[in-house]
C-alpha positions as a Python dict, from the first residue, in 0.01 Angstrom:
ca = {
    (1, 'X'): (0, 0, 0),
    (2, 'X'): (-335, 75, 159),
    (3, 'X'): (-508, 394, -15),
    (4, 'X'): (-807, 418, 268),
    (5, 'X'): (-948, 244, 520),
    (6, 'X'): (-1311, 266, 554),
    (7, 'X'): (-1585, 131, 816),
    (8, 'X'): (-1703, 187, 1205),
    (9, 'X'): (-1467, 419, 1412),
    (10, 'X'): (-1499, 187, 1765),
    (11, 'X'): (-1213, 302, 1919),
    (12, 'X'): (-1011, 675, 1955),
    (13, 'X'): (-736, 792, 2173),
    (14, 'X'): (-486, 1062, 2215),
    (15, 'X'): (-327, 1010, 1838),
    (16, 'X'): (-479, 673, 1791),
    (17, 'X'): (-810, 614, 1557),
    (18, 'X'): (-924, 208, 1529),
    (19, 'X'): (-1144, 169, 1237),
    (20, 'X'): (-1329, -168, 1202),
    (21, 'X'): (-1378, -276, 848),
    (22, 'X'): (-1412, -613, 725),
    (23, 'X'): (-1380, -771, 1034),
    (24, 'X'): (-1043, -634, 1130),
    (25, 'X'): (-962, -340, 1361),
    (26, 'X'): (-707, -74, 1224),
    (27, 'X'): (-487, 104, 1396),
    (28, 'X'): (-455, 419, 1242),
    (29, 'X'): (-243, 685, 1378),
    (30, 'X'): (-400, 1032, 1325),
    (31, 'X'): (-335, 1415, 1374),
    (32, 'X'): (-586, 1578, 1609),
    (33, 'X'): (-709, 1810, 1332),
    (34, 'X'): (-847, 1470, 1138),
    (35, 'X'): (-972, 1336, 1517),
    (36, 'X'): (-1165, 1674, 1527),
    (37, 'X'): (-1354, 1555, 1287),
    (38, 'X'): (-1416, 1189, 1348),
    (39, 'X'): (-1696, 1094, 1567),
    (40, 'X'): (-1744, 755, 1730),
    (41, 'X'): (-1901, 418, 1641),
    (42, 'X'): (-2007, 635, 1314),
    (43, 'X'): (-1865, 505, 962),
    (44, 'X'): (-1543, 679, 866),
    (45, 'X'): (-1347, 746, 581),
    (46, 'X'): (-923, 787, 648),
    (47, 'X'): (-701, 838, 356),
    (48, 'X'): (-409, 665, 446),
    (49, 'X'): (0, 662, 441),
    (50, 'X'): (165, 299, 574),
    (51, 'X'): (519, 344, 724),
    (52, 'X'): (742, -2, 680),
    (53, 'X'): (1062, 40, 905),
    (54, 'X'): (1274, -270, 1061),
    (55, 'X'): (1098, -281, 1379),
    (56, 'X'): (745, -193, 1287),
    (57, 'X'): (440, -133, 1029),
    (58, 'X'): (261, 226, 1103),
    (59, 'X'): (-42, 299, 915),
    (60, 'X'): (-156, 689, 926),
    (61, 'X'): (-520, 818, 873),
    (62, 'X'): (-611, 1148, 768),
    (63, 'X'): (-959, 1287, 709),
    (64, 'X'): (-862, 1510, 337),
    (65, 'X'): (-658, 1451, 61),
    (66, 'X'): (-499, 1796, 145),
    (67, 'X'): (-325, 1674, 476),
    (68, 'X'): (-201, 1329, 346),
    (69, 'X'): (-33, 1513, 72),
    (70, 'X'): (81, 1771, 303),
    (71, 'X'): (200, 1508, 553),
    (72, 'X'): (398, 1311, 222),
    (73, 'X'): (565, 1657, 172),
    (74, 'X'): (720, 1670, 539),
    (75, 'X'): (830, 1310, 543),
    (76, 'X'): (981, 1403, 244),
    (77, 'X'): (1264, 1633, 433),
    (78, 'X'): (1511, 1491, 582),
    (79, 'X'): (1511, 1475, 1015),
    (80, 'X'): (1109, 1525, 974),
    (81, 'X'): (981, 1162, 1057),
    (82, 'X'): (593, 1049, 1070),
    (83, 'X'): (573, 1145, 1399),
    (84, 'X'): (712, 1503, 1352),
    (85, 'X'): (507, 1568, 1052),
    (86, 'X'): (204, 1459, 1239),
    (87, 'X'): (285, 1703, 1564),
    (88, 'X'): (285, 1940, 1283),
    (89, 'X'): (-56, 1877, 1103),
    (90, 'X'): (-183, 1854, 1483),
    (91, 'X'): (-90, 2208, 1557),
    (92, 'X'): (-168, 2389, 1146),
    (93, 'X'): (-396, 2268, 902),
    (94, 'X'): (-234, 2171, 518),
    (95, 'X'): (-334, 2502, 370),
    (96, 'X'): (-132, 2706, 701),
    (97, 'X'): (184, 2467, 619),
    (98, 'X'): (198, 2561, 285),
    (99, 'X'): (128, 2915, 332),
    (100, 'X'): (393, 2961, 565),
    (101, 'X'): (646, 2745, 384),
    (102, 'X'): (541, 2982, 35),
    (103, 'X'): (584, 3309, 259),
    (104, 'X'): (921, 3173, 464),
    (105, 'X'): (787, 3197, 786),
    (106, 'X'): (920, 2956, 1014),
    (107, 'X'): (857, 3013, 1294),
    (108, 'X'): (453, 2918, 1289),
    (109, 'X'): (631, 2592, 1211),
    (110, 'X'): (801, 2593, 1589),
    (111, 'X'): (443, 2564, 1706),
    (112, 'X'): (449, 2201, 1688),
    (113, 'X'): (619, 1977, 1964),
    (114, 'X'): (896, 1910, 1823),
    (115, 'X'): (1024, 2107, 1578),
    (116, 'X'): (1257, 2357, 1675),
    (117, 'X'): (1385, 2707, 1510),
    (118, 'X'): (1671, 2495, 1271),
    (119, 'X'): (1410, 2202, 1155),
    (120, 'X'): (1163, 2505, 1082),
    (121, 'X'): (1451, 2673, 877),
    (122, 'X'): (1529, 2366, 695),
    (123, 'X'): (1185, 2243, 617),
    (124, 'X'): (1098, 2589, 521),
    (125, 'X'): (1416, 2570, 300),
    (126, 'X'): (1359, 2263, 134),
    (127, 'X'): (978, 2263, 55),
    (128, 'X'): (968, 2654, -78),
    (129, 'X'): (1058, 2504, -440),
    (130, 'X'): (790, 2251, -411),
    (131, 'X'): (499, 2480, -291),
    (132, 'X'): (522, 2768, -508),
    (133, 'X'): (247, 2873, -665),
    (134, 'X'): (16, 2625, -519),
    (135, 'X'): (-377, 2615, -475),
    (136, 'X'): (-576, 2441, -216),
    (137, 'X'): (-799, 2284, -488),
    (138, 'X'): (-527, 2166, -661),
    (139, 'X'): (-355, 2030, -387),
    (140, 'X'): (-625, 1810, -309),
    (141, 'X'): (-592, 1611, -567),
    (142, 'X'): (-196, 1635, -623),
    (143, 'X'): (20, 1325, -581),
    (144, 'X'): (360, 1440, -437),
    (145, 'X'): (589, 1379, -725),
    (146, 'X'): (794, 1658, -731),
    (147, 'X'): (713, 1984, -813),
    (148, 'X'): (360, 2143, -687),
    (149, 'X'): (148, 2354, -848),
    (150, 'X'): (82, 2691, -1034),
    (151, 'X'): (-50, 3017, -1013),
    (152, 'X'): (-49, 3197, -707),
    (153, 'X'): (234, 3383, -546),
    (154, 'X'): (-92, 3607, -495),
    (155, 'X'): (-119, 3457, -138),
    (156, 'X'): (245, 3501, -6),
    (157, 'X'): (266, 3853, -145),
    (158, 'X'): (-9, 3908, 51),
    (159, 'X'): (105, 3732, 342),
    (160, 'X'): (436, 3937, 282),
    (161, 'X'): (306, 4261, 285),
    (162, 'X'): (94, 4165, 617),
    (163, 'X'): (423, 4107, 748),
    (164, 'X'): (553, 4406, 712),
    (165, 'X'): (229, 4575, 893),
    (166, 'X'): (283, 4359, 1166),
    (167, 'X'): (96, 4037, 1142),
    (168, 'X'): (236, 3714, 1147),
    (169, 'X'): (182, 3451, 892),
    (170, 'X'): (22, 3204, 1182),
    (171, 'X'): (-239, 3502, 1220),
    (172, 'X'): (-318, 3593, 848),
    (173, 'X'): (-245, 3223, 698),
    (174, 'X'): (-648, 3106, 797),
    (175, 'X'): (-801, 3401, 665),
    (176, 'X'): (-614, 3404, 347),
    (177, 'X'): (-732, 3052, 245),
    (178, 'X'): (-1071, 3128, 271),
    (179, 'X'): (-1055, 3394, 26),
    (180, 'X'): (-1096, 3353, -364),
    (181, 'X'): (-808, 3332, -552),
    (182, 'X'): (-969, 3565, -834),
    (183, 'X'): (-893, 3855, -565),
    (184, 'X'): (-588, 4071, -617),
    (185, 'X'): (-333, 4128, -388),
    (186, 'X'): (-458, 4404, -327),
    (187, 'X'): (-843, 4295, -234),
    (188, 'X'): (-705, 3966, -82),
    (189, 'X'): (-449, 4241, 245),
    (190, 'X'): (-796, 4491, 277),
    (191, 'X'): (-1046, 4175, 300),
    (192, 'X'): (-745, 4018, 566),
    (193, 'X'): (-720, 4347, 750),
    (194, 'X'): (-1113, 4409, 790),
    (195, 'X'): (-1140, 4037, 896),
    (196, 'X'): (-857, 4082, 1141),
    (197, 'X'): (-1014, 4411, 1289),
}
């Protein structure tokens, strides 16, 4: 298994980073969040997932710890494949997955190409075990095994009761993970609501 691939980004398409290290060119196939922040002919770091079917050998690149794990998570459910799960990291960062999936909102989800209203459902269904409780820090560095992480539930309260006032998780999801986690629930839906204003 390659962990990372690191050296000269010479080449980047639609999906499609090539990073040139050790005298070989890698294909790496990327979200656009992680192409976002690559720039070209510069030196690159992409942590890396490699995909061994029947018919082919898929390596994917992405620029944090956070969205590899993430992107392990959706491949993890069943009818989300690499490319799904990418579509999905292209269209909400790690942190917006897992706040929607901890405050059941599915329907952010149907943002990416893709995924419609009953693979939403189901990977909202199937991951809400695994992501309770979870912190971004935390998540960085966690290897999906199993089960995710602790203390929170601050986060989709607060999501929860923005819900009910109107906003959608999508909306308040960004603005949420900025905020410290030492906040109460409390703090963490008047901070949201002045930064929405």
């Amino acid at each position: 298994m390659i962990y990372s691939v690191k050296g000269n980004l010479s080449l980047m398409e639609s999906g499609v980073a090539v990073v040139e290290c050790g005298g070989i060119g890698y294909r790496v196939q990327t979200s656009i969040s992680t192409q976002k922040q690559l720039k070209l002919n510069t030196e690159v770091k992409l942590f890396t997932y490699m995909n061994v079917r029947e018919d082919a050998i898929e390596l994917f690149g992405f620029a944090t710890k956070t969205e590899l794990n993430t992107f392990k998570m959706l491949i993890s459910v069943s009818g989300v494949g690499p490319k799904v799960a990418l579509a999905i990291l292209s269209e909400l960062s790690g942190e917006q997955i897992l706040l929607s999936i901890s405050a059941n909102d599915s329907k952010s989800l149907t943002r990416a190409s893709g995924v419609g209203p009953k693979l939403a459902q189901r990977i909202v269904l199937e991951l809400k075990d695994k992501v309770k409780g979870y912190t971004t820090e935390s998540f960085d560095e966690l290897s999906i095994t199993g089960s995710v992480i602790n203390d929170t539930g601050k986060i989709s309260q607060a999501v929860a009761a923005l819900a009910v006032l109107g906003y959608s998780a999508a909306d308040v999801t960004p603005v949420l993970s900025k905020l410290s986690t030492d906040l109460t629930v409390e703090q963490m839906i008047s901070e949201t609501l002045k930064k929405m204003a």
